[in-house]
N, CA and C of each residue as an Amber inpcrd file, in Angstrom:
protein
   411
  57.2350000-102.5340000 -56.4080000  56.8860000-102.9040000 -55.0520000
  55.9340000-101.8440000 -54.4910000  54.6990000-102.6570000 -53.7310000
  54.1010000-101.3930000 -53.1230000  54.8340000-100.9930000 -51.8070000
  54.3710000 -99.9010000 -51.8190000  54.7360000 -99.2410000 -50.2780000
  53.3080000 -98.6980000 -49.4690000  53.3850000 -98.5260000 -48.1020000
  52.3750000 -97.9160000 -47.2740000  53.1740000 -97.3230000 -46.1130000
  53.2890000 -95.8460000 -45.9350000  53.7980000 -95.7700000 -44.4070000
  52.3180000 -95.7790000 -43.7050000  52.7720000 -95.9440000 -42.5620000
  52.4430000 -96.2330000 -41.5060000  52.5890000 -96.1130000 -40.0030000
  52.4100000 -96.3380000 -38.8910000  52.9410000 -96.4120000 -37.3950000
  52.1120000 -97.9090000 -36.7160000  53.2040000 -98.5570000 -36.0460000
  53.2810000 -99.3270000 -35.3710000  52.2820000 -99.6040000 -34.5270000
  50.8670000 -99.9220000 -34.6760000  49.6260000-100.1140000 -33.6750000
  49.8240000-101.4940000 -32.1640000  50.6790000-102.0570000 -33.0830000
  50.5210000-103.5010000 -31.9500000  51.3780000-104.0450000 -32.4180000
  52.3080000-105.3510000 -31.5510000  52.9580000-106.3360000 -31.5900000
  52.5840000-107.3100000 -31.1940000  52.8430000-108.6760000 -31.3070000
  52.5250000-109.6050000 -30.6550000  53.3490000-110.7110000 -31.0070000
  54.4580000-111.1530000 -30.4030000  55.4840000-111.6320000 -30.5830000
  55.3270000-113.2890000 -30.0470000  55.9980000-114.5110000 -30.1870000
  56.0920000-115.9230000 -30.0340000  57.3080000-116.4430000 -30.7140000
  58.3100000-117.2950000 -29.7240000  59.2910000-117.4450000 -30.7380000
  59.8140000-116.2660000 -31.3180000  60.3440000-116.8980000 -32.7480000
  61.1670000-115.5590000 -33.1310000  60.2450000-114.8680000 -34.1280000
  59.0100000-115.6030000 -34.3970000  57.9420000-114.6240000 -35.0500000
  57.4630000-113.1700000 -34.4090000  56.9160000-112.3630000 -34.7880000
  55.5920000-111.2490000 -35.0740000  54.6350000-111.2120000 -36.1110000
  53.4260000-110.7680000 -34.5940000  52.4340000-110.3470000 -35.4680000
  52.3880000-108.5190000 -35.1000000  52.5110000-107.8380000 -36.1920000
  52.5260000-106.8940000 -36.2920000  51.5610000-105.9550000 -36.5790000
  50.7750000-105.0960000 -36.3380000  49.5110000-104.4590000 -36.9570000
  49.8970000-102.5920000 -37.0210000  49.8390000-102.1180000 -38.1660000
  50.4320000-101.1160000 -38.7060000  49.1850000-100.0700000 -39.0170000
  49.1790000 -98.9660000 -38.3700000  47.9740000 -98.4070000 -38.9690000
  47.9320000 -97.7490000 -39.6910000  47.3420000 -97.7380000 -40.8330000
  47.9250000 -96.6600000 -42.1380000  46.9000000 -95.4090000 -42.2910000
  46.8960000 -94.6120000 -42.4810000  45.4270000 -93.5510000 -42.3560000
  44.0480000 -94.3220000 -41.6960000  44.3410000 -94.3180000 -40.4840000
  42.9940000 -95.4340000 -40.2240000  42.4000000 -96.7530000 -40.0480000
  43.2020000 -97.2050000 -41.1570000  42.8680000 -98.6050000 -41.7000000
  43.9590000 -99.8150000 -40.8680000  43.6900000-100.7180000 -40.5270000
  44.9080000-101.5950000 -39.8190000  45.8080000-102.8310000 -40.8900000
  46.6280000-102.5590000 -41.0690000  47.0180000-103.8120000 -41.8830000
  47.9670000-104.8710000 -40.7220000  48.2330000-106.1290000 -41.5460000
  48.9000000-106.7540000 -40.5750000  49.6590000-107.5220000 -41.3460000
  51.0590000-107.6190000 -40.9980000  52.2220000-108.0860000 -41.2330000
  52.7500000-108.9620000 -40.0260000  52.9930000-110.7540000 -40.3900000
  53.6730000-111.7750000 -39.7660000  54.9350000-111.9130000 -40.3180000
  55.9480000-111.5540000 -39.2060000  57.8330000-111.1730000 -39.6330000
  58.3930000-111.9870000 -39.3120000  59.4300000-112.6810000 -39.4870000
  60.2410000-113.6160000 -38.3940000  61.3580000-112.2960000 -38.0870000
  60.9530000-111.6110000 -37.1550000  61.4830000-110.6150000 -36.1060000
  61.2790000-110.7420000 -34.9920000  61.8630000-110.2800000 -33.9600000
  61.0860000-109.3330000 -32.9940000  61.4000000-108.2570000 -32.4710000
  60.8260000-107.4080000 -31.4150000  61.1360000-106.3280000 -30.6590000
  62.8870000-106.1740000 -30.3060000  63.1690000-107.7900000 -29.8800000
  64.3080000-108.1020000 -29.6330000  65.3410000-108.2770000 -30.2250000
  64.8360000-109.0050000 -31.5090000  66.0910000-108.6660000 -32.6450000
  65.9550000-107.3670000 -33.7890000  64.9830000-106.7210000 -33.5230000
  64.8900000-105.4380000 -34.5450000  64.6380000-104.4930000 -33.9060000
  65.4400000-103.5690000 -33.3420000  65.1280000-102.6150000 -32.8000000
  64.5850000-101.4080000 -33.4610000  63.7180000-101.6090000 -35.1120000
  62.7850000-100.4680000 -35.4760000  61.4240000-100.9010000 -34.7580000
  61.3280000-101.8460000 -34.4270000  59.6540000-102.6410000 -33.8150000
  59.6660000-102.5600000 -32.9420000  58.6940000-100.7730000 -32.8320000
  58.7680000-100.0670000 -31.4200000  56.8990000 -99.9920000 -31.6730000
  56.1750000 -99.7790000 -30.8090000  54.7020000 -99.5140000 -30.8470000
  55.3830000 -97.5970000 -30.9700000  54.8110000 -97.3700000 -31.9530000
  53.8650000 -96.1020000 -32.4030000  55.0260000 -95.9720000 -33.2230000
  56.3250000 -96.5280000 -33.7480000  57.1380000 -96.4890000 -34.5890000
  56.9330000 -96.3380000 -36.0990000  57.1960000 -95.2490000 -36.7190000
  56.6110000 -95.0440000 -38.0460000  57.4260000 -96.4700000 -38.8190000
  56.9580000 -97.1730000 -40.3600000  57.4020000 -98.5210000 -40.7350000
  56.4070000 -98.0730000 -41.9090000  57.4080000 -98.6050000 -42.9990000
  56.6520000 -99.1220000 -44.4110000  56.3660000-100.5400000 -44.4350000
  55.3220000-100.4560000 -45.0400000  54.9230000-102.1480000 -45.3270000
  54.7490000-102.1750000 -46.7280000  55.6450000-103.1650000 -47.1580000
  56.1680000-103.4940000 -48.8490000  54.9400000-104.8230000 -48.7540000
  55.2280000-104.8330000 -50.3370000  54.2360000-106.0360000 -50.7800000
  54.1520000-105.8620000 -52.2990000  54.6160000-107.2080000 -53.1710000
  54.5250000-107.2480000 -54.0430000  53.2130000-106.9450000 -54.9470000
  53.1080000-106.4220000 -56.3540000  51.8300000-106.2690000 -56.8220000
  51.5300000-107.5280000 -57.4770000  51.7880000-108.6110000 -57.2840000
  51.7150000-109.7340000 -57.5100000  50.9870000-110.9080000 -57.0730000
  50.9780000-110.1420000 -55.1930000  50.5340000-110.6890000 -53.9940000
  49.4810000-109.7960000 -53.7730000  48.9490000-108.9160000 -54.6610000
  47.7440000-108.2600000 -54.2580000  46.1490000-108.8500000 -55.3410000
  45.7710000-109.1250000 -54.8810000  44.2060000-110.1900000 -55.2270000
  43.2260000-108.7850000 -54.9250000  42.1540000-108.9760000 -56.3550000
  41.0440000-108.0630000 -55.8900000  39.9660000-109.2760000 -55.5750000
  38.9330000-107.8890000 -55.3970000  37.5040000-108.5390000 -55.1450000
  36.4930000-107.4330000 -55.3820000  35.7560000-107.5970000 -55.6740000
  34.3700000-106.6900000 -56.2280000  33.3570000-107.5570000 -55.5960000
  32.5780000-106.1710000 -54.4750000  31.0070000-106.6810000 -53.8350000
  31.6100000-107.5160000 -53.3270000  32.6960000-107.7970000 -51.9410000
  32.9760000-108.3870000 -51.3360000  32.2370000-108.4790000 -49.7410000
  31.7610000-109.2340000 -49.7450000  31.0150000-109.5750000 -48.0790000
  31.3250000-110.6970000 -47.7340000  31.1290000-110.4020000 -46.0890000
  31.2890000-111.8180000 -45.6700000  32.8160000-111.6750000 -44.8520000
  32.9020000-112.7030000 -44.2120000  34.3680000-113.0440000 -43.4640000
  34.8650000-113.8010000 -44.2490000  36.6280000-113.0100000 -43.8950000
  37.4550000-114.2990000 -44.8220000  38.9020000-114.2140000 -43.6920000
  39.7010000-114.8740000 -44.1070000  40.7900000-115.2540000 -43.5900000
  41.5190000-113.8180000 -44.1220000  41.9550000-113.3380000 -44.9020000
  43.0050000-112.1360000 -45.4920000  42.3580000-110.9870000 -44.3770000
  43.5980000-110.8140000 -44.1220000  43.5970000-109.2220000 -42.5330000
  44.1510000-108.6310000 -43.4360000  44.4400000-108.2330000 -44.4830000
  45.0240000-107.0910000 -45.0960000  43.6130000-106.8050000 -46.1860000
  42.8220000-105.8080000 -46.2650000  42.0470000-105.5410000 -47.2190000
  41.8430000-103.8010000 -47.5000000  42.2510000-103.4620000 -48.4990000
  42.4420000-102.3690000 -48.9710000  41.2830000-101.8720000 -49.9830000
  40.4830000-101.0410000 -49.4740000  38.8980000-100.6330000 -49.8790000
  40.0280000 -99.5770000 -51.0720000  40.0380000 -99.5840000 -52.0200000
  40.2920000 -98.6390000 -53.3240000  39.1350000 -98.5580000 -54.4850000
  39.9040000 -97.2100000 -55.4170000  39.4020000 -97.1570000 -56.7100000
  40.5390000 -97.5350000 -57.6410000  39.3660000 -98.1060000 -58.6820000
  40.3870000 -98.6500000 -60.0790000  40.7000000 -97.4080000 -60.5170000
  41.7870000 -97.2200000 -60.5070000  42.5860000 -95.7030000 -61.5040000
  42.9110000 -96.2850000 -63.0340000  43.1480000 -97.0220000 -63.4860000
  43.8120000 -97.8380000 -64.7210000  44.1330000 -99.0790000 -65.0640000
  43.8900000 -99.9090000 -66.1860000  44.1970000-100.9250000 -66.3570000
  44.5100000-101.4350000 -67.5440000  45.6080000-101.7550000 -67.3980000
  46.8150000-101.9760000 -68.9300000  46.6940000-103.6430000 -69.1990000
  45.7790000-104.4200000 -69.9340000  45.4980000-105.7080000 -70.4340000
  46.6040000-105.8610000 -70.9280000  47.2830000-106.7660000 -70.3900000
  48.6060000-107.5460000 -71.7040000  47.9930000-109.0220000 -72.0620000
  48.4670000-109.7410000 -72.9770000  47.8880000-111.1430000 -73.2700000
  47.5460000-112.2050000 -72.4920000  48.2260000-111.8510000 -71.0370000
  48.0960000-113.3060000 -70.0820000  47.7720000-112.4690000 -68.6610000
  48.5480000-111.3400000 -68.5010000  48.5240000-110.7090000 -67.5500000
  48.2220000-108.9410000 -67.5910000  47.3700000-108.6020000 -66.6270000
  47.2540000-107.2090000 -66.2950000  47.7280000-106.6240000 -65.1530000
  47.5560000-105.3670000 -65.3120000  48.2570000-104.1200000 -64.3080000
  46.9630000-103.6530000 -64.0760000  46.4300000-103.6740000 -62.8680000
  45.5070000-102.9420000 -62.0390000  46.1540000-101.9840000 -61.3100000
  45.8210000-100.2020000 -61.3990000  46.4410000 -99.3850000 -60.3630000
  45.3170000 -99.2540000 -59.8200000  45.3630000 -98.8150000 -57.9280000
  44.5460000 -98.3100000 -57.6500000  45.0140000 -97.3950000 -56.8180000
  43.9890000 -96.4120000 -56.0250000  44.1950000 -95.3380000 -55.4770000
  43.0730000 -95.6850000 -54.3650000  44.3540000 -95.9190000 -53.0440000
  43.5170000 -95.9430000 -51.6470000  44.3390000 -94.5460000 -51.0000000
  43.4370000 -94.1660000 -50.4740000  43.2930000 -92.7250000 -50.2050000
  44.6520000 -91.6050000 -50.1830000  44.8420000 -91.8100000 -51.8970000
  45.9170000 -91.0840000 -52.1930000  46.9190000 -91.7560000 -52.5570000
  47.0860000 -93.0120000 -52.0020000  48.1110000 -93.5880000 -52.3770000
  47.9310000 -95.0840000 -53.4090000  49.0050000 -94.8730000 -54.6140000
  49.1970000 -95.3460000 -55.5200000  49.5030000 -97.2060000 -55.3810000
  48.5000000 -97.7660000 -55.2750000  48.7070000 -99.7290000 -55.3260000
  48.7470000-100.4050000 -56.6120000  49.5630000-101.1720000 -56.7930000
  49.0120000-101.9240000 -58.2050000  49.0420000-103.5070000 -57.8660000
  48.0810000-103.9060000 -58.8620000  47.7600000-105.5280000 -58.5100000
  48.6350000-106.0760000 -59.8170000  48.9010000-107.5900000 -60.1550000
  49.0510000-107.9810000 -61.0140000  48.4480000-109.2480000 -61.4230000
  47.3920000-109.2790000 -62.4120000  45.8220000-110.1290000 -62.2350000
  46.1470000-110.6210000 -63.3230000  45.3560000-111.8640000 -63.7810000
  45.1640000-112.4540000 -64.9700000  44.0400000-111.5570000 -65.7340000
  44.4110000-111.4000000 -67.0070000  43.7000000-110.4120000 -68.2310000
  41.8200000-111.4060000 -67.9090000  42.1290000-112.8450000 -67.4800000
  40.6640000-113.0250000 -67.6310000  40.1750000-113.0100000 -66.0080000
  40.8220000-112.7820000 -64.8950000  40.2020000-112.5470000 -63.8970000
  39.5350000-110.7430000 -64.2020000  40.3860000-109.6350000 -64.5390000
  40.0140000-108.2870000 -64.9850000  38.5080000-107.9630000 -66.1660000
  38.5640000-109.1880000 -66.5890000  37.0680000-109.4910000 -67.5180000
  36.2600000-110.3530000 -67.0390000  36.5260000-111.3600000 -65.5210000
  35.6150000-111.7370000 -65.3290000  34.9240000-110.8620000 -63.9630000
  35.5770000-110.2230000 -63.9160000  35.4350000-109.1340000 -62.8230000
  34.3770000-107.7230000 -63.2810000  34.7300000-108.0400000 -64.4780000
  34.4170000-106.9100000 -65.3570000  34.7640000-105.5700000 -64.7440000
  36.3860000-105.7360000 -64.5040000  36.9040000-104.5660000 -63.6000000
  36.8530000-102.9720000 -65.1330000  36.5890000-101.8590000 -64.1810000
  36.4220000-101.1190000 -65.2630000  36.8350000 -99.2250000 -64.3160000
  37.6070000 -98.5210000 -65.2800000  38.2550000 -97.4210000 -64.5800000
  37.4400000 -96.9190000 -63.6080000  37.2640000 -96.4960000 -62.3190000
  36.5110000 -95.7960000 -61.3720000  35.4100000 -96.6060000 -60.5520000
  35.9990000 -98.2570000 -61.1290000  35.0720000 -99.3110000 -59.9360000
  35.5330000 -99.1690000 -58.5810000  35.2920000 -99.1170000 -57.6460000
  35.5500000 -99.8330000 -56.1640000  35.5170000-101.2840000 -56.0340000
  37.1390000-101.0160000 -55.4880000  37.0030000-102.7770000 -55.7670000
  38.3440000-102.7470000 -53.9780000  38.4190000-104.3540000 -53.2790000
  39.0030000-104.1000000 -52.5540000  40.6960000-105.2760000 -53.0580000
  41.4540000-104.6390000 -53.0070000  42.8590000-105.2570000 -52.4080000
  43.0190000-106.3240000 -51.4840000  43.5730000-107.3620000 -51.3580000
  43.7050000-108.2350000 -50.8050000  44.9510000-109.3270000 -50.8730000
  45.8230000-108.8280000 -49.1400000  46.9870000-109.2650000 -49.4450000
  46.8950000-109.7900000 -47.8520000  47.5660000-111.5840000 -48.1930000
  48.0020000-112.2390000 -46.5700000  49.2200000-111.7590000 -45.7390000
  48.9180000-111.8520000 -44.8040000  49.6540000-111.2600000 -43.2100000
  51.1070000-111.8040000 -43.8710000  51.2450000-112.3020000 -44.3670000
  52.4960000-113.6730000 -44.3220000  53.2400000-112.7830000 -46.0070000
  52.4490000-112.1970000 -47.0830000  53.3660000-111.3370000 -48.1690000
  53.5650000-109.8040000 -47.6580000  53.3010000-109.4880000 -45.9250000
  53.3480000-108.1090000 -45.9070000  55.1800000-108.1370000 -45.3210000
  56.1380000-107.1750000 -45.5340000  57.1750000-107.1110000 -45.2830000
  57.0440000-105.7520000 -44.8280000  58.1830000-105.3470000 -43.5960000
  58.1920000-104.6620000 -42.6300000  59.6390000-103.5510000 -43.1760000
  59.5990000-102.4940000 -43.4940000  61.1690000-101.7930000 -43.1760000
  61.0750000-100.3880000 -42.2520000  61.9360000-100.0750000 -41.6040000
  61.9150000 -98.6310000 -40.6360000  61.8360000 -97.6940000 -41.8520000
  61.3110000 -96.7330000 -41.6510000  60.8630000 -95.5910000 -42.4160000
  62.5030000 -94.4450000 -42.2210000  62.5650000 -93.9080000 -42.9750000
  63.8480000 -93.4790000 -43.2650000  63.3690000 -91.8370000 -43.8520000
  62.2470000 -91.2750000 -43.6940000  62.0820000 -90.4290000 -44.3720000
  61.3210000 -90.4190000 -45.5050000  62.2210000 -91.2020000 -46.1430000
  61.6060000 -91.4000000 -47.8080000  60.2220000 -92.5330000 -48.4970000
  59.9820000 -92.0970000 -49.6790000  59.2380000 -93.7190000 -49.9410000
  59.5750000 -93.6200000 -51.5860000
């Protein structure tokens, strides 16, 4: 599972949903919870929070422009990539911290992903999961 700490930039609550926006060194990610302020009392604005996310649910892109729908985009470098027969392990390293994707062996060759590319991460509001920070990661 990945992890990101973070602090609590914004809420924006309806029903028993949130929209949540987490700022991680800078960068804003955004996580949609069925929480709220009201039933979770870690979902405080400036509240430190990890945001989990499977490496499963993380999609690259290389020479990405343009607008898209995904609010989560994570500008990294390729650190490593372990080809298995159907599926690969993409790690990357956004600023310091350790992400991994889990891609098809022919998206990683049609990508022509290769150690020390810049490539960006890409995960929907809706696979980001929310926990109170505890210290640890």
């Amino acid at each position: 599972m990945n992890r990101l700490r973070g602090r609590i930039a914004a809420i924006e609550s309806s029903g028993q949903l949130s929209l949540v926006d987490v700022d991680v060194e800078g960068d804003t990610f955004t996580a949609i919870i069925v929480e709220t302020p009201d039933s979770a009392g870690y979902l405080k604005l400036g509240g430190e929070i990890l945001l989990l996310f499977k490496e499963t649910e993380v999609s690259l892109a290389k020479n990405l422009s343009g607008l898209i729908s995904l609010r989560n985009r994570i500008p990294a470098r390729v650190q490593d990539i372990v080809e298995g027969d159907l599926l690969s392990q993409v790690t990357l390293d956004y600023k310091g911290n350790r992400i991994v994707s889990i891609i098809t062996r022919r998206s990683v060759r049609r990508l022509g992903l290769k150690t020390g590319d810049q490539v960006e991460g890409l995960v929907k509001a809706n696979e980001m999961t929310l926990m109170e920070y505890d210290g640890g990661l």
